[in-house]
N, C-alpha and C positions, 0 to 999 in steps of 0.2 A: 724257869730257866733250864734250857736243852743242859744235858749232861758232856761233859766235854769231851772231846777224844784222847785215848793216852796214847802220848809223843811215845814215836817208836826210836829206838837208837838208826841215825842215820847209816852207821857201820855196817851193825848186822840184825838189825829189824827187831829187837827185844824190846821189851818196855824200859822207859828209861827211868834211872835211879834219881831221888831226888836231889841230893848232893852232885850228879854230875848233866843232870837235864840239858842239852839233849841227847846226852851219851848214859852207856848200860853202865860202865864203869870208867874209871879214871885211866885206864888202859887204850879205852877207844877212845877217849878225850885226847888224851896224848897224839894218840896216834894221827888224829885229825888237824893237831897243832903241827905235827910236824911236814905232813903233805903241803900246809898252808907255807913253813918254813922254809921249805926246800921247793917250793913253787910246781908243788904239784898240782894244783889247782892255776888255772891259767883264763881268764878273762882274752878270749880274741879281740885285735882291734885291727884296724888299717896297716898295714905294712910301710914301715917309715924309711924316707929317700937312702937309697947308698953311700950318700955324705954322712947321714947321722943325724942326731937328733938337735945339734947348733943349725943347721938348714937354718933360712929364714924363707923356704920357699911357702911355709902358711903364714907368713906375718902379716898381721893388718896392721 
């Protein structure tokens, strides 16, 4: 069996500790919670009508 790669911290590229896998410490874990919290992290999608999102203009 191949030898596996060690998971780098996605933060700042260190090897990552086993208690906070995929993060070096519970610092950059955090940190990573909170970008998610405060929607720093953003998923693009379609741009929804100027009425808003009750529209029924996609209703089947």
């Amino acid at each position: 069996m191949p030898a596996s790669t060690p998971v780098k911290c996605p933060i700042c590229g260190k090897p990552a500790a086993p208690d906070t896998t995929p993060f070096c410490t519970s610092r950059h874990r955090d940190r990573d919670l909170l970008q998610w919290l405060g929607e720093g992290y953003r998923i693009p999608g379609r741009p929804i009508s100027p009425t808003g999102l009750d529209s029924d203009e996609d209703a089947d």
